[in-house]
C-alpha positions in Angstrom: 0.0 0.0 0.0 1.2 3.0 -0.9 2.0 6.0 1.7 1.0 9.7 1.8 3.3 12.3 3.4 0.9 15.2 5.1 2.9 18.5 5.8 1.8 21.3 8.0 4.3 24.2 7.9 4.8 26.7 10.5 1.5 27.2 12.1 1.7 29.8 14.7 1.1 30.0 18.3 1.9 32.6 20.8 3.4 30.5 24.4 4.7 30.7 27.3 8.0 29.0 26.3 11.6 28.5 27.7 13.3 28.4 31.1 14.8 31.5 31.3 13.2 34.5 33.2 12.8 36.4 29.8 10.8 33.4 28.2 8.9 33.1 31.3 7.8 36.8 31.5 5.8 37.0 28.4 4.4 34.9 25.9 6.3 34.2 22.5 5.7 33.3 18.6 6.2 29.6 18.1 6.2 28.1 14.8 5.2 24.9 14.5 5.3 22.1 11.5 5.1 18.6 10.8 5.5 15.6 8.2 3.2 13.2 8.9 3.6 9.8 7.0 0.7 7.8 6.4 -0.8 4.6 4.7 -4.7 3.6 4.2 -5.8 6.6 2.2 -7.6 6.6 -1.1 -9.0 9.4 -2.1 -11.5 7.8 -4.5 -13.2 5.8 -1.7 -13.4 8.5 0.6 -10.5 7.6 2.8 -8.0 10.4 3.8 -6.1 11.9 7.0 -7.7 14.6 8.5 -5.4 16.5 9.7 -7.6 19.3 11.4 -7.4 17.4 14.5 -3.5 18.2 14.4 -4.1 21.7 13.9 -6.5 22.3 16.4 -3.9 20.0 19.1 -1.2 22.7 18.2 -3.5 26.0 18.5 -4.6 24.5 22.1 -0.9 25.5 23.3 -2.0 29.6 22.8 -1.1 31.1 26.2 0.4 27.6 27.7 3.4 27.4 29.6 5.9 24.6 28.7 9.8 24.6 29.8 11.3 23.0 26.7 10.9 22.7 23.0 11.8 19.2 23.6 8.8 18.8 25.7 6.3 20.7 23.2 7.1 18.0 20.4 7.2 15.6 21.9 3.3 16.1 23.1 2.6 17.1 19.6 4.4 13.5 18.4 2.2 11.9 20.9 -0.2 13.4 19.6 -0.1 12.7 16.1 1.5 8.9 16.5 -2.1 8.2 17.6 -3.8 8.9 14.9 -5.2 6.0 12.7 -3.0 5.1 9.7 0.3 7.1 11.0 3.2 5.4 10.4 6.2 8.0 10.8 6.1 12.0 12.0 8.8 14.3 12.0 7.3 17.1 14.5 9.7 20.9 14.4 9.7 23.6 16.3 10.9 27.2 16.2 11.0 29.8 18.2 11.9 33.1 15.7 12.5 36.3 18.2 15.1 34.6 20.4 18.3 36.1 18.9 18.7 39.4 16.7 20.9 37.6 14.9 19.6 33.8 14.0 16.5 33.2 12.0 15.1 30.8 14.4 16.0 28.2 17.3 13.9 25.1 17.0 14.1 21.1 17.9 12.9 18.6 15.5 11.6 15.3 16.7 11.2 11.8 14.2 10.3 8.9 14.6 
């Protein structure tokens, strides 16, 4: 059977996310995507991955507090490994207003 890769780029939330005082003191843009392998879909009979859930697990994180990026992906990993039909998920974030002079910091998750 053949697999489908599902990709959900850089949907933001604004968290509560980091250890140090700064992160703690106000919330902060996280970006956050996935690669979500599946198998079981055919379009033609009406069987896809609905990945609204996934979006909607992500946006439930606006105004959370969570200590790590390590910790945030791997909820959203969790997350997605239970859907029906997943096989593999690579689960990123990225946090882009840490430093002046870097694009973003982020931790990426697969498995």
């Amino acid at each position: 059977m053949a697999e489908m890769i599902i990709r959900l780029e850089e949907l933001e939330i604004t968290m509560y996310l980091g250890i140090h005082d700064f992160e703690r003191a106000r919330p902060q843009r996280v970006l956050i995507s996935a690669e979500i392998t599946v198998t079981g879909t055919d379009w033609q009979a009406g069987k896809f991955f609905d990945y609204d859930p996934v979006a909607e697990f992500v946006r439930a994180f606006n105004g959370t507090r969570i200590d790590t990026q390590e910790e945030l992906v791997s909820r959203i990993h969790a997350f997605v490994h239970s859907r029906e039909g997943v096989v593999h998920a690579a689960i990123w974030s990225k946090k882009p207003d840490v430093y002046p002079d870097a694009k973003a910091v982020g931790v990426v998750l697969r498995g």
